[in-house]
N, C-alpha and C positions, 0 to 999 in steps of 0.2 A: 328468689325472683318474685316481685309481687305480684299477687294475684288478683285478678279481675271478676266483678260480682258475675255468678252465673246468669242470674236472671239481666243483668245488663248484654251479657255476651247473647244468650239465647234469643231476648227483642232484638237485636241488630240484625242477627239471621235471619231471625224470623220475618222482619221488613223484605229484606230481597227475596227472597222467595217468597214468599205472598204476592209480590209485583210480576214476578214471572210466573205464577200459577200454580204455582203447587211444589211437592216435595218428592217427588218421583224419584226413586233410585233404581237406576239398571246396573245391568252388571257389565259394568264397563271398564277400559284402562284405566289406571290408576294417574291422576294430573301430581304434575310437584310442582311447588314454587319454594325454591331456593333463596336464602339471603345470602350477598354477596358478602364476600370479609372485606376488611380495612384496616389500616392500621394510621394512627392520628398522634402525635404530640399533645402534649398537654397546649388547650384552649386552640388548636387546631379544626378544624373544620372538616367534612367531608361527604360522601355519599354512600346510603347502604342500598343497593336496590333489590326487589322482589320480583326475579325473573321465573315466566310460566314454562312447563314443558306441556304442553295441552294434547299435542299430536295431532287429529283431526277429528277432536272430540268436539267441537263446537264451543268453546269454552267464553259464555256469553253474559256473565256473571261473577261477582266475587263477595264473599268478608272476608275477614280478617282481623285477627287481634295481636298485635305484637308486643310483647315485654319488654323490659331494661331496665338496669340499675340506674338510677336516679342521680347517684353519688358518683359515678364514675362519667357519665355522659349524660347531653340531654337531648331530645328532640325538638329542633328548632320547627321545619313545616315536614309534611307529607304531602304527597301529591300524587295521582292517576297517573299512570306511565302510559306509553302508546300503544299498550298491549291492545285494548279498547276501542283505540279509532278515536274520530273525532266528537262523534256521534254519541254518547253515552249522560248516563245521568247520578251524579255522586248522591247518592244515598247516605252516606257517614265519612267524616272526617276532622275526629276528635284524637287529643293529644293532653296526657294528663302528666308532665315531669315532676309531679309531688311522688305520687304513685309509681310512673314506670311503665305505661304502658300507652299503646297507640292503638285507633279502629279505625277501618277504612273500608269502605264499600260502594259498589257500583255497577251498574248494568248498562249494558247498552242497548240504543233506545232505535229500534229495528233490528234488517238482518246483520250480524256477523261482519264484517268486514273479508271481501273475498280473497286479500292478499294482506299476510303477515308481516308485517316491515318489521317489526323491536318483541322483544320477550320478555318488556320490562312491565309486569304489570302493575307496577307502583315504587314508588322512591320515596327514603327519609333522608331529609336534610338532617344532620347530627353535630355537635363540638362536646372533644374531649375534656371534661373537668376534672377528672385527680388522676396521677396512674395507677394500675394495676390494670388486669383483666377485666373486661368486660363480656357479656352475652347479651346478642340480640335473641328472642325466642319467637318463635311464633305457637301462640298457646291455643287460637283457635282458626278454624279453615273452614272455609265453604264455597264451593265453585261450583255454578250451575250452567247450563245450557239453554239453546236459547227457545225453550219450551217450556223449561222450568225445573230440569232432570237435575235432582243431586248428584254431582259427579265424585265419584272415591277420590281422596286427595290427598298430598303427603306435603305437609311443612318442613321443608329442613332448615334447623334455624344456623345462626352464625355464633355460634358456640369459639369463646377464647381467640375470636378473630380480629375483634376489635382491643386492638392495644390504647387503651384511654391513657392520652398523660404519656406514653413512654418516648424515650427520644429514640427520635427515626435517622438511623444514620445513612449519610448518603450513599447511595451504590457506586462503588468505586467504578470508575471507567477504565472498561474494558479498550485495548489497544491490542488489535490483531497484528502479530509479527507479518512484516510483508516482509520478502524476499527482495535483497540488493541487485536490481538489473544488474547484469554481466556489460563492466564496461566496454565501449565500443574500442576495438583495439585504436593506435594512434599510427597515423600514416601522416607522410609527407609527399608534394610531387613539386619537382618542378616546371613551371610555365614559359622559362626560356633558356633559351641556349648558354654556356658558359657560367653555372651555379656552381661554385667550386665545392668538393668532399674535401673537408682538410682531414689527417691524421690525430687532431686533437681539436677541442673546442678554443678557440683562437686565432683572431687574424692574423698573427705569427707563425702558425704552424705551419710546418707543407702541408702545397697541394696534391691530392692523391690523385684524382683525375677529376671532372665536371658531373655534375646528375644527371641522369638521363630523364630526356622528358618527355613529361606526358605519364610518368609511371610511377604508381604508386610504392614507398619503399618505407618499410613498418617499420616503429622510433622503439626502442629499445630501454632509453633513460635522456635526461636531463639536465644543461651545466648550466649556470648562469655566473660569467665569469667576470672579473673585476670592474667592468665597464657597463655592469646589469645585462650584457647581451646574455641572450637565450640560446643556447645550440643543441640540438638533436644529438645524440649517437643512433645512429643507424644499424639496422640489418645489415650485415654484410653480404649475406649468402644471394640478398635480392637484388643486387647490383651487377656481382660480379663473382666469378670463383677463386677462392680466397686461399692466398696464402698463409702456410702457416706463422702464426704469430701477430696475423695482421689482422683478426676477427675482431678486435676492440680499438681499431684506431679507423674508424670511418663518423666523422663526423661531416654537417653541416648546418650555418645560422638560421635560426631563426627567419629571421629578415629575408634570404634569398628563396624561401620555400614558402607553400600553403599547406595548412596543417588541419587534419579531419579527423571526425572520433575522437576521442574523450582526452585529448592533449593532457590535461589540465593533472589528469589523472597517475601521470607518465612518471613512473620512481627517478628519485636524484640519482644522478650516475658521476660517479669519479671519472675526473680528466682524466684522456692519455697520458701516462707517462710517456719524458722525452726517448728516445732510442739514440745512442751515441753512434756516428757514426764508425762505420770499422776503418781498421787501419789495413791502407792502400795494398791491393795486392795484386801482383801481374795478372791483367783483364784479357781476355779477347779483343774487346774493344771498349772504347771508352770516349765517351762527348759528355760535352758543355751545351748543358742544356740557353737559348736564347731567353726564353723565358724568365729566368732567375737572374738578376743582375745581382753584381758582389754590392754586398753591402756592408750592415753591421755584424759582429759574431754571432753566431747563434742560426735555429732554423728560419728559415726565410731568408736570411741575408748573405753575403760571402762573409769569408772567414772562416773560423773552426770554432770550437767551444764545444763543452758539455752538454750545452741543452742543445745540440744538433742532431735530426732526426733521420735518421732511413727510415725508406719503405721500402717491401718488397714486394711484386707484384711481377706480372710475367708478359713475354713478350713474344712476337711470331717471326722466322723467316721463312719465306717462301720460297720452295723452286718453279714453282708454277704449276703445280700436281699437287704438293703436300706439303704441308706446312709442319715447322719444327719449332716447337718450344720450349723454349728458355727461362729462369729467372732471372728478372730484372731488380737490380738497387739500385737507388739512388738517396745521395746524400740533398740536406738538405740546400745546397747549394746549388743543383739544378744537376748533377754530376751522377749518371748513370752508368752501370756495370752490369754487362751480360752476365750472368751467373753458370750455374748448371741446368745442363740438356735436361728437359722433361718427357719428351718424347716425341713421336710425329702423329699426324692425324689428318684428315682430307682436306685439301685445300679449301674446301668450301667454308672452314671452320674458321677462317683470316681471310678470306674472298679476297684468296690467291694473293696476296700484300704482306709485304715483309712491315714487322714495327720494331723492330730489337735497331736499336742505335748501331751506325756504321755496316747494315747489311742491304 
């Protein structure tokens, strides 16, 4: 590190204190000013600054000599930080980059400043010239008070902190893992009377019975079938209670419902398969449903065929006291069959009204 003529360093002292009256030392806290580190690219630019820890020492005065390698950086300006105030008066501020070294001194000119705003009590403007290591040092220190008191003082210089010339790689950005909201589940409701449930996604399929409305009935999966319509599969259990085998055959379109919570979100779901109708067997009773006019084969229309559907769903007669339950089927042709007794239960459960065909 180069070195600074003593008698050079000694006059520059020697000025500030002689301005503030003497050379008094008490025995007091110890002051530090600190160089900050940095690190610079080559022909990069930056700031070192010289921050005071003073306490409530009156710290009313300063030199300072600081080093550096010449070859590795240079000291473009220096300048009074606002440790000072406004109020002060620069005594030295020289700056030698053949040699290495910086001087800087100053007092301030009355009292003290009552309120501390910055700890910087001086800044060097610096740019990186070759890499390797560099060191700032600070080789002489003098901090006085504002009477003229030498105050004990500690330099800590910036040793290896200044990377001259080295390449600064960017700091990679950081991306905090956020947590995936919990989708809002997917419901449908109907808004008016006469929304058909079919058994499958299709306006061919049977009808199982209408949505009920005004009430919300949570979506399960999603078909989008050769005509781009969109159909829900539905909850079953939120509708009605469910026969066995029929928990996957409640659909309805798109188009006749409004749809809330995170639709978009809602898993593909494979169509119903058709259900063949069974073959005829001595009923209790048995009707033609008006609703279904014969058509073509298949479900929906009359005829017979393969892809014709049953449903199984259940029905009520009443005595007027107690109601008796039944399974009801019906083929796709409108063509319903009482099935087997389920049981009886209080009238109030069928509000006393028979619904089983022929009773």
């Amino acid at each position: 590190m180069p070195a600074i003529p003593r008698s050079l360093s000694l006059s520059l002292l020697g000025i500030i204190f002689l301005i503030l009256g003497g050379f008094a030392v008490g025995a007091q806290e110890q002051v530090t000013v600190t160089l900050t580190p940095i690190i610079l690219a080559a022909e990069e630019s930056g700031i070192v600054e010289g921050q005071i820890e003073c306490a409530d020492l009156g710290c009313s005065a300063f030199a300072v000599v600081i080093t550096f390698d010449p070859e590795a950086l240079q000291v473009d300006t220096a300048e009074i930080g606002p440790f000072l105030g406004e109020d002060f008066f620069p005594v030295e501020n020289e700056i030698d980059n053949t040699e290495g070294w910086v001087r800087l001194a100053a007092v301030i000119l009355g009292d003290p400043p009552e309120e501390i705003e910055s700890k910087v009590l001086f800044r060097l403007y610096v740019t990186a010239i070759t890499p390797g290591l560099a060191e700032l040092a600070i080789s002489e220190l003098e901090i006085g008070d504002a009477v003229g008191n030498s105050l004990p003082a500690l330099g800590v210089d910036s040793r290896a902190a200044l990377e001259a010339g080295a390449t600064v790689e960017a700091t990679p950005e950081i991306v905090e893992a956020t947590e995936e909201p919990e989708p809002i589940p997917c419901t449908v409701m109907a808004t008016e009377l006469g929304m058909p449930i079919r058994v499958g996604p299709g306006n061919n399929r049977s009808v199982r019975r209408s949505m009920p409305v005004d009430t919300a009935i949570r979506v399960l999966g999603q078909y989008v079938d050769e005509a781009g319509e969109r159909w829900w599969k539905l909850q079953a259990e939120d509708i009605e209670e469910i026969v066995a085998g029929e928990v996957d055959r409640y659909w309805v379109a798109e188009a006749d419902v409004t749809a809330n919570g995170d639709c978009e979100k809602v898993a593909a779901a494979d169509p119903s398969a058709y259900v063949a109708a069974p073959v005829a067997q001595p009923t209790p009773t048995t009707t033609q449903s008006a609703e279904q006019p014969a058509g073509t084969p298949g479900e929906g229309g009359g005829g017979t065929g393969p892809s014709c559907d049953t449903t199984r769903s259940t029905c009520w007669v009443s005595d007027g006291w107690l109601c008796y339950k039944y399974e009801l089927l019906c083929d796709c042709h409108g063509n319903c069959t009482v099935g087997g007794y389920l049981g009886f239960f209080d009238g109030s459960l069928c509000g006393y009204a028979s619904t089983c065909p022929g009773s």
